[in-house]
LOGU-96887 format. One record per residue (C-alpha): residue in three letters; x, y, z; residue number from 0. Coordinates in Angstrom, 2 decimals, always signed. Example, Ala and Ser with C-alpha at 12.3 -4.5 7.8 and 13.67 -1.06 7.14 Angstrom:
2
residu, u, v, w, num
ALA, +12.30, -4.50, +7.80, 0
SER, +13.67, -1.06, +7.14, 1
***
This chain:
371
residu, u, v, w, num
UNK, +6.35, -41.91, +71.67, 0
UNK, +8.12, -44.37, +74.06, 1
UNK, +9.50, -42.39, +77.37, 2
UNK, +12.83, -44.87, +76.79, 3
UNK, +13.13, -43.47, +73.34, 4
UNK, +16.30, -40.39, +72.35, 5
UNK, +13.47, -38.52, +70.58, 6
UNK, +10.67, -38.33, +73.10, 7
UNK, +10.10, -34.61, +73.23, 8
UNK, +11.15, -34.42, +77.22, 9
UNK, +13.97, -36.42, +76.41, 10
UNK, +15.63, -34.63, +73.70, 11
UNK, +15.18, -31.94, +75.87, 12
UNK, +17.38, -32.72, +78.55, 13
UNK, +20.27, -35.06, +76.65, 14
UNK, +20.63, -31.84, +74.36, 15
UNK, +22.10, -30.30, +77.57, 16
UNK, +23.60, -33.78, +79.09, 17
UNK, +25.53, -35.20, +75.74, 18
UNK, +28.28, -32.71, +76.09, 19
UNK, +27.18, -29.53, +77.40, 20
UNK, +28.16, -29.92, +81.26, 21
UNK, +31.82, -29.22, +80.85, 22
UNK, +34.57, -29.99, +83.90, 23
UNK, +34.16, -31.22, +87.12, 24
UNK, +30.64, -30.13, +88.30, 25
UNK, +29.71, -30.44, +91.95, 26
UNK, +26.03, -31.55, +91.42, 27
UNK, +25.85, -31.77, +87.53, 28
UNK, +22.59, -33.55, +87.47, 29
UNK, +21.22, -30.28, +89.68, 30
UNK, +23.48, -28.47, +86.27, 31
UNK, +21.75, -30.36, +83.88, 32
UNK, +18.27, -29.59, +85.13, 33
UNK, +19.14, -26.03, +85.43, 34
UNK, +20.05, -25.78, +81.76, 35
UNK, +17.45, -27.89, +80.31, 36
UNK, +14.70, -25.81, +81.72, 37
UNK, +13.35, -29.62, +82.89, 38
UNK, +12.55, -30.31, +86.70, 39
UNK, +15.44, -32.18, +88.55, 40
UNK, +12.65, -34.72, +89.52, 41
UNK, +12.06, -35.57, +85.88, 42
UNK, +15.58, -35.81, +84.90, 43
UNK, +17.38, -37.97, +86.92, 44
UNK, +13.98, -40.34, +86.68, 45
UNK, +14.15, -40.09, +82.98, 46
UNK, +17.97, -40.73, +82.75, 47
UNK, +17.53, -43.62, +85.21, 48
UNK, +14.60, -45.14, +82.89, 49
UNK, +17.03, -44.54, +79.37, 50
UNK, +20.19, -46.39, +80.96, 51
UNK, +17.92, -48.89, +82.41, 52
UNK, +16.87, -49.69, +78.45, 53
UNK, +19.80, -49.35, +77.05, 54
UNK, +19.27, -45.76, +74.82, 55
UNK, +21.87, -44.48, +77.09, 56
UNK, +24.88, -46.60, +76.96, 57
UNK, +26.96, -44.96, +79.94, 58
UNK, +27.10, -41.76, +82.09, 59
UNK, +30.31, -40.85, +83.37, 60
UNK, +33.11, -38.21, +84.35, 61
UNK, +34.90, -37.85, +81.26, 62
UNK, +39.00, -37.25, +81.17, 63
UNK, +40.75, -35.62, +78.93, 64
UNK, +42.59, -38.57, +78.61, 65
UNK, +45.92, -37.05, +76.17, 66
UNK, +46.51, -35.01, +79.17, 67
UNK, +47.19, -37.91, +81.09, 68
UNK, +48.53, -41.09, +78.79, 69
UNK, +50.37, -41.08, +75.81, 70
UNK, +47.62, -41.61, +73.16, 71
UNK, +47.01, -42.14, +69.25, 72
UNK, +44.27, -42.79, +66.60, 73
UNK, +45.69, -46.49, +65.26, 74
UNK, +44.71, -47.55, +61.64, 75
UNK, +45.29, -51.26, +61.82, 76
UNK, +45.75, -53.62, +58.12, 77
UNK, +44.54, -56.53, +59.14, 78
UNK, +43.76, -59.58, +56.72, 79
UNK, +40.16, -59.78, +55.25, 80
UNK, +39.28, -63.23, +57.20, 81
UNK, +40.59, -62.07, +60.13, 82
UNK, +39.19, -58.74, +60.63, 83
UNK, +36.34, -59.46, +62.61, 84
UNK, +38.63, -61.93, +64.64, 85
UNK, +40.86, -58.62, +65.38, 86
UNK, +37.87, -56.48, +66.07, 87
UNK, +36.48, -58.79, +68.97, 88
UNK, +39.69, -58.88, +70.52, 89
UNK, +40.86, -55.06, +70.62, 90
UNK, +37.04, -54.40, +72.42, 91
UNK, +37.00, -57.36, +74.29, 92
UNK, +40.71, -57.93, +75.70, 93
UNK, +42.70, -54.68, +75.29, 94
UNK, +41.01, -52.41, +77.64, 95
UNK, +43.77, -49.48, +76.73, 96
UNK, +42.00, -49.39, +72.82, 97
UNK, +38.86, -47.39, +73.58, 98
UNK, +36.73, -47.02, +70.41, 99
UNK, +36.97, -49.42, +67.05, 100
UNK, +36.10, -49.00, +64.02, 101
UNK, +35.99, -50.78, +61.07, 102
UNK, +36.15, -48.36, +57.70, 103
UNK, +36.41, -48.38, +54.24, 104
UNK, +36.06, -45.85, +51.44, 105
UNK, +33.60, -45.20, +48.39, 106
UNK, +36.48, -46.12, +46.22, 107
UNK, +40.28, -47.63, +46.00, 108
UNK, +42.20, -44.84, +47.82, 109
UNK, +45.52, -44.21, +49.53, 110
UNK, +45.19, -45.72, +53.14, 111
UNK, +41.56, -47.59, +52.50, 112
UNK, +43.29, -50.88, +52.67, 113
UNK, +43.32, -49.94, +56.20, 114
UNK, +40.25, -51.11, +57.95, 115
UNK, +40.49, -51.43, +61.36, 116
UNK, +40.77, -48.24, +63.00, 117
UNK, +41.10, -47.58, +67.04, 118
UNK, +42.06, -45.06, +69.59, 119
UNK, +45.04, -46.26, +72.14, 120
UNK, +45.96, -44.41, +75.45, 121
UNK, +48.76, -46.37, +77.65, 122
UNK, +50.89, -44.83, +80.85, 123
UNK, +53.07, -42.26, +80.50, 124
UNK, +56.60, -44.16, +80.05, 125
UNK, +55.37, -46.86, +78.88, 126
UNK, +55.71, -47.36, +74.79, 127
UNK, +52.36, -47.61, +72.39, 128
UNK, +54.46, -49.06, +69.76, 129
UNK, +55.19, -52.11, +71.94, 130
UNK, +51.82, -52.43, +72.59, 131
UNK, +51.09, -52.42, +69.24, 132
UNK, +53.16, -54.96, +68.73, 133
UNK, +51.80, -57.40, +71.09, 134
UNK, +48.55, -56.40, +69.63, 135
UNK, +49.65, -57.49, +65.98, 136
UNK, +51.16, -60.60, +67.46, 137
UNK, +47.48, -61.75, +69.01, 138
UNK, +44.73, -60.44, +66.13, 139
UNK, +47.29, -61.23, +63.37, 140
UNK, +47.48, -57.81, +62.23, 141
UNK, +50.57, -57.01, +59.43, 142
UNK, +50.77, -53.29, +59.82, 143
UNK, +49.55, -50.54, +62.19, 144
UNK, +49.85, -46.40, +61.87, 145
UNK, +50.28, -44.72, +65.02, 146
UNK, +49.17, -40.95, +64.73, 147
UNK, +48.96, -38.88, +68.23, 148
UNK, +47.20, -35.45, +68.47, 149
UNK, +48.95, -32.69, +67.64, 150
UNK, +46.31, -30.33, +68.88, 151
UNK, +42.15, -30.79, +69.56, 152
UNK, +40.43, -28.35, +68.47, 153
UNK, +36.38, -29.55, +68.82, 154
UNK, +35.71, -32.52, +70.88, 155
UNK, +31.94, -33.45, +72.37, 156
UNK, +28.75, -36.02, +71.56, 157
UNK, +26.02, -33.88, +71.25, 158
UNK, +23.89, -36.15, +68.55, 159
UNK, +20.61, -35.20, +69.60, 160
UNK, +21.44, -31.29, +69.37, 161
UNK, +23.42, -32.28, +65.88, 162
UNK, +20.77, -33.55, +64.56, 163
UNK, +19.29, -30.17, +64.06, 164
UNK, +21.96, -28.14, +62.39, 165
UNK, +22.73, -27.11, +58.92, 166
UNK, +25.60, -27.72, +56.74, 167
UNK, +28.01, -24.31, +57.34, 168
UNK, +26.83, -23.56, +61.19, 169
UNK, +29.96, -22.62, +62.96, 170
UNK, +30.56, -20.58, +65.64, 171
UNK, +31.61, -17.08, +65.61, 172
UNK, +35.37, -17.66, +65.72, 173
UNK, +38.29, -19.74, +65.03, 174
UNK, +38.35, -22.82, +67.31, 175
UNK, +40.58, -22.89, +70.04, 176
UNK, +43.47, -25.34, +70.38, 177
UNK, +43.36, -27.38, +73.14, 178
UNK, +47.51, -28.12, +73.45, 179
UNK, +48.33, -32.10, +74.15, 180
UNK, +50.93, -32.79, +77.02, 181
UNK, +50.90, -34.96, +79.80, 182
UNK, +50.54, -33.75, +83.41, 183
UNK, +52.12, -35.49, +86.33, 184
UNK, +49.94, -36.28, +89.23, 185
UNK, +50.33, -36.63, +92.96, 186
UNK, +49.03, -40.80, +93.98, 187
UNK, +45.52, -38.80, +95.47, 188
UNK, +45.36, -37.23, +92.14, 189
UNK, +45.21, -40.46, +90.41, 190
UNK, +43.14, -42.22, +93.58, 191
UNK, +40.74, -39.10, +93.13, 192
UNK, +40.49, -39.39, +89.58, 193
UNK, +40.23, -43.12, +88.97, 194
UNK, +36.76, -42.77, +91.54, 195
UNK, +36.02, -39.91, +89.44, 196
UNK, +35.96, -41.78, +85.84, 197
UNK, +33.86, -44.76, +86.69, 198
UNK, +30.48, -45.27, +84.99, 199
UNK, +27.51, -44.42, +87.23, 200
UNK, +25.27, -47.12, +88.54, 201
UNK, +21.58, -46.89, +88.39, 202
UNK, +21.56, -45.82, +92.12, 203
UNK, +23.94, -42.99, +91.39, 204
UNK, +21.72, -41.22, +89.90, 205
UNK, +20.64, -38.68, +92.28, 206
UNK, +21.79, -35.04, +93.84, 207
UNK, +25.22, -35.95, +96.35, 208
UNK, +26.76, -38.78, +94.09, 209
UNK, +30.50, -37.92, +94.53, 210
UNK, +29.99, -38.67, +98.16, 211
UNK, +30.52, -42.33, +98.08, 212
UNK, +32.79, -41.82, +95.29, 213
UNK, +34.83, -39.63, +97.68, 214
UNK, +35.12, -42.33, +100.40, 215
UNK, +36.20, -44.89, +97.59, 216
UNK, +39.28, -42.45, +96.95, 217
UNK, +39.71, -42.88, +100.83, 218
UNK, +39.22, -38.41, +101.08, 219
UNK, +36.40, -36.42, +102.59, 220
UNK, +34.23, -34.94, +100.05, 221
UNK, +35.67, -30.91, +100.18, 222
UNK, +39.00, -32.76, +99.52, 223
UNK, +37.93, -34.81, +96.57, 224
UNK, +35.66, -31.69, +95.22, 225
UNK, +39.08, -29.60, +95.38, 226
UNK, +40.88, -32.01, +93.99, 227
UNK, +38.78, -32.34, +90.93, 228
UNK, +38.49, -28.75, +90.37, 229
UNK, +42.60, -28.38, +90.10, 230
UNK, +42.57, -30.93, +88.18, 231
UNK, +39.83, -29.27, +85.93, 232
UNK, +41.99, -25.97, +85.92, 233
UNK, +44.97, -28.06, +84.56, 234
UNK, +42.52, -29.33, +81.76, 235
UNK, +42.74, -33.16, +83.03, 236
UNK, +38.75, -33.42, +83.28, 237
UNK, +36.55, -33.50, +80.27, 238
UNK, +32.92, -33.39, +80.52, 239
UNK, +29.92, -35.07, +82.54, 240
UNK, +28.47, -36.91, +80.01, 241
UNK, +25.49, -39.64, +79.07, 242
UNK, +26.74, -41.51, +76.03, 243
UNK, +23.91, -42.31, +74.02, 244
UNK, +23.86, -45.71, +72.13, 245
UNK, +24.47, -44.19, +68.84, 246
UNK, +25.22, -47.21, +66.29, 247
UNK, +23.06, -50.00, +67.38, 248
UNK, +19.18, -49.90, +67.43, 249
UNK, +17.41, -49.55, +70.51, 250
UNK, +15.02, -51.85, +72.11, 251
UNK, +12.17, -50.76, +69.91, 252
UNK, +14.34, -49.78, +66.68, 253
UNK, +14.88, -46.06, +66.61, 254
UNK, +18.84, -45.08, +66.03, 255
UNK, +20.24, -41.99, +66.87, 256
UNK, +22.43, -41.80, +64.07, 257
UNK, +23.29, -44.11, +60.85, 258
UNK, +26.61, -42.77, +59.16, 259
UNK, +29.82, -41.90, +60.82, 260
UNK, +32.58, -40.32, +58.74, 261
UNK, +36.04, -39.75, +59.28, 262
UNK, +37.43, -36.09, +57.50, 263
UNK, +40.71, -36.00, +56.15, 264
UNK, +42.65, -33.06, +54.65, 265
UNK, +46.13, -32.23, +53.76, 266
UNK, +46.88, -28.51, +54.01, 267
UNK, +50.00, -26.74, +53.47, 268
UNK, +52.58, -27.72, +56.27, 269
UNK, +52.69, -24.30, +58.55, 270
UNK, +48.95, -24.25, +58.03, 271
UNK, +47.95, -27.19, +60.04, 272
UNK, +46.98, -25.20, +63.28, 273
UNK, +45.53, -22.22, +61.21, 274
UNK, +42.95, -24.86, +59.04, 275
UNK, +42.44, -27.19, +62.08, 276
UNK, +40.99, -23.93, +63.58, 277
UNK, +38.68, -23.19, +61.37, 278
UNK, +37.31, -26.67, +60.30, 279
UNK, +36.65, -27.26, +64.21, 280
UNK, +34.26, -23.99, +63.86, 281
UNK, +31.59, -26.34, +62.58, 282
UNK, +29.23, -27.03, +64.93, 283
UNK, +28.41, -30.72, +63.15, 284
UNK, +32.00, -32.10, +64.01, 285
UNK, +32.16, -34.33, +67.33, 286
UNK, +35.93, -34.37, +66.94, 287
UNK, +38.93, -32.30, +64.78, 288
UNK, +42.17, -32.98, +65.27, 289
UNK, +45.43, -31.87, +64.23, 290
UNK, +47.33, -35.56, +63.46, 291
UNK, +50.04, -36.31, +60.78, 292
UNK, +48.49, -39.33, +58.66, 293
UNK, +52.03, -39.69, +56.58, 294
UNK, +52.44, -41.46, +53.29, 295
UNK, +50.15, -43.99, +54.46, 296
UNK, +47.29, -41.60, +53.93, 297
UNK, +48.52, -39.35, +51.55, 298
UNK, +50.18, -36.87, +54.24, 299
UNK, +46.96, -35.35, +55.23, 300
UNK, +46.94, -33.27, +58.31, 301
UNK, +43.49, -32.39, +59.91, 302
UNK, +40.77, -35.07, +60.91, 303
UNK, +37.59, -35.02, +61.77, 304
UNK, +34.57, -36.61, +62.52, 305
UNK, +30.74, -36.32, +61.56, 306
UNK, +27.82, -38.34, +62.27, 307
UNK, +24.51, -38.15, +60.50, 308
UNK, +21.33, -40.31, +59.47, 309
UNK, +21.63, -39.38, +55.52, 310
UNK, +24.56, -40.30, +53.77, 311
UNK, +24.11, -36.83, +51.31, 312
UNK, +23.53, -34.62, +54.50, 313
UNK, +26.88, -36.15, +55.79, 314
UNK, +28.23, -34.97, +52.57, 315
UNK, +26.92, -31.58, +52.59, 316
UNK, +28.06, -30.69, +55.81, 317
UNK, +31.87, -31.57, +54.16, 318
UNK, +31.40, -29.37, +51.25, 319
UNK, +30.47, -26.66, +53.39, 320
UNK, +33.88, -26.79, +55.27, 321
UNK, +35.38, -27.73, +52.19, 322
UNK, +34.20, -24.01, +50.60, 323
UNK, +34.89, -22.39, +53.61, 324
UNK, +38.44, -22.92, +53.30, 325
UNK, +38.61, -22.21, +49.97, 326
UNK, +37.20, -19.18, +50.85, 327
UNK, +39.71, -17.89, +53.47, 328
UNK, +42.29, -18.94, +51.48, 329
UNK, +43.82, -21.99, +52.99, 330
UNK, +44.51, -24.59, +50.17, 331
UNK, +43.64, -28.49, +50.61, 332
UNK, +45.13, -30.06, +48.24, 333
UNK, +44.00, -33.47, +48.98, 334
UNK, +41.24, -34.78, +50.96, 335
UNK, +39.33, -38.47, +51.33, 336
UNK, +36.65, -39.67, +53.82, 337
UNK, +36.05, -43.04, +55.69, 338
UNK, +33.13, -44.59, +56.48, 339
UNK, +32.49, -45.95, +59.83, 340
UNK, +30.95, -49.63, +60.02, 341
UNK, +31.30, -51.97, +62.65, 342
UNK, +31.62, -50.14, +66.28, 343
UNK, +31.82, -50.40, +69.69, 344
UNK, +32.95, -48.00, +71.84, 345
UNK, +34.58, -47.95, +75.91, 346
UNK, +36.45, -45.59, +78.28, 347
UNK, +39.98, -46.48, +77.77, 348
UNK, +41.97, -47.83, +80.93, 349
UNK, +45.31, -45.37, +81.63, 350
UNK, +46.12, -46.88, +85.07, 351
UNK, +49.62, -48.02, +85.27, 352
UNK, +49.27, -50.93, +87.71, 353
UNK, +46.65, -52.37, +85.23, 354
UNK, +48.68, -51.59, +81.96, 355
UNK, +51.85, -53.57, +83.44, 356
UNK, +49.74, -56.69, +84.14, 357
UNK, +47.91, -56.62, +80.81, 358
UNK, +51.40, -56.35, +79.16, 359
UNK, +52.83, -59.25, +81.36, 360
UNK, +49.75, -61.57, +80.60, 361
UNK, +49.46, -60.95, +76.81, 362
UNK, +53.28, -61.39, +76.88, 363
UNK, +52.44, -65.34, +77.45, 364
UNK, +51.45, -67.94, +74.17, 365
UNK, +48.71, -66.48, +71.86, 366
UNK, +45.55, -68.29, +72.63, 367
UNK, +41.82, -68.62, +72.08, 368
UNK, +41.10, -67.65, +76.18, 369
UNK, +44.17, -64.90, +76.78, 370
***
């Protein structure tokens, strides 16, 4: 089996520990990674250097948790048939505040599957998402768009090579927590720190000491920017330290890391939405549950939530098994659908301000080809 390859033995190995299990600001999270794995730190940082340099590893980066610091919303977009693809090119290739997109559709006619388009948003705090939408419709020819923020996470990671190993109904021991959403003001060498902090790594980054230069971009010594990033982590503004496997398109020599990715939704009583989102993010399956209001568009459901899998049935039998285990607490659903993922692409969404105000000045000009 090919060294490059998400299933090579070693490999699996060490991204079941570097997907999503290094959580917050580490100091030296490749030395964590190593640690964890039960791999030698000489092996991983050559192997991750050798799966980004083919392409089975997408990106490795700081993550944010970026509702903590930009207003932010899942967007379901209607967008005419013949332009759709048109619309898709244009949210990944020109709006660099719309982080993943998705086109989706549904096994049958349902409320809400005449939306296709589907993307996540994030712009500056005090600056409006619905007026960005609306320069958005005006340049992919869009005739409708649903904004729905977070009302609460409660599972969000990667993980695909550990997920591909568990069974429908694994959950951990108790309810999920709630991670709340609310924007934190920061200090200008908050955002200096953080903005070094969130760029992808280079090849040569890839070693033990690689906030150091990052530090000196941020214009701080490194104990500074190391502080920094651990307040920030205690104020839950950092996410994880991640490698982002390419999970939709082949790699070089065909293998994919996953074929199928769903989108959950349920409508549960209203006072129940924080209760059920609890327990549906139990499952260990889920990459993402959220608490968002979906209104009449999608039939007023409540909780989403996200699966990936290489079997269409498998994808469906981890569902049922949440589905039961509601039923059998007692929390009703009394409607629920589920949207297939298609086209994809996925990138870190911008938040800086300075950025966002020229983006909104330029695509404020004529709609053309070359904006």
């Amino acid at each position: 089996m090919s060294a490059i390859e998400h299933n090579d033995p070693l490999n699996a190995q060490i991204l079941a520990v570097s997907e999503d299990k290094i959580q917050g600001f580490v100091r030296e999270p490749f030395v964590a990674i190593a640690e964890r794995s039960g791999v030698p730190l000489e092996t991983v940082l050559e192997r991750l250097k050798t799966m980004l340099a083919a392409g089975t590893i997408r990106r490795i980066r700081q993550t944010l948790v970026a509702s903590n610091l930009a207003e932010g919303a899942l967007v379901a977009w209607k967008v005419p048939e013949e332009k759709l693809n048109d619309a898709f090119d244009f949210m990944f290739q020109k709006d660099p505040f719309s982080g993943h997109i998705v086109v989706r559709s549904t096994d049958t006619a349902t409320t809400g599957s005449e939306f296709r388009l589907w993307t996540t948003l994030k712009t500056p705090v005090g600056t409006s998402m619905e007026e960005h939408c609306e320069v958005l419709m005006r340049h992919t020819g869009a005739t409708h768009y649903k904004l729905m923020p977070a009302k609460g996470i409660f599972a969000l990671g990667v993980g695909h090579v550990r997920r591909k190993t568990i069974e429908p109904g694994d959950k951990c021991e108790g309810p999920a927590k709630m991670i709340k959403v609310g924007v934190v003001d920061l200090t200008d060498l908050e955002w200096e720190v953080l903005l070094a902090l969130k760029r992808e790594l280079t090849l040569d980054e890839i070693r033990v000491g690689l906030w150091e230069a990052r530090a000196a971009e941020a214009g701080v010594d490194l104990e500074t920017f190391c502080r920094v990033a651990e307040d920030l982590n205690q104020r839950q503004v950092i996410g994880r330290f991640s490698t982002f496997l390419e999970h939709v398109k082949p790699s070089a020599s065909g293998q994919r890391v996953t074929r199928f990715n769903a989108l959950f939704h349920w409508r549960v009583p209203e006072g129940r939405q924080f209760e059920a989102g609890s327990e549906v993010g139990r499952f260990d399956i889920l990459t993402h549950c959220y608490w968002r209001e979906g209104g009449p568009e999608f039939n007023n459901v409540n909780i989403m939530a996200v699966c990936h899998g290489t079997e269409k049935d498998r994808v469906f039998a981890h569902k049922a098994a949440i589905d039961a285990h509601l039923e059998s607490i007692g929390i009703p659903v009394t409607y629920t659908n589920v949207f297939w993922g298609g086209r994809s692409e996925i990138k870190p969404s911008e938040i800086s301000p300075k950025v966002h105000r020229e983006w909104m000045e330029k695509m404020r000009g004529p709609v053309a080809a070359n904006v």
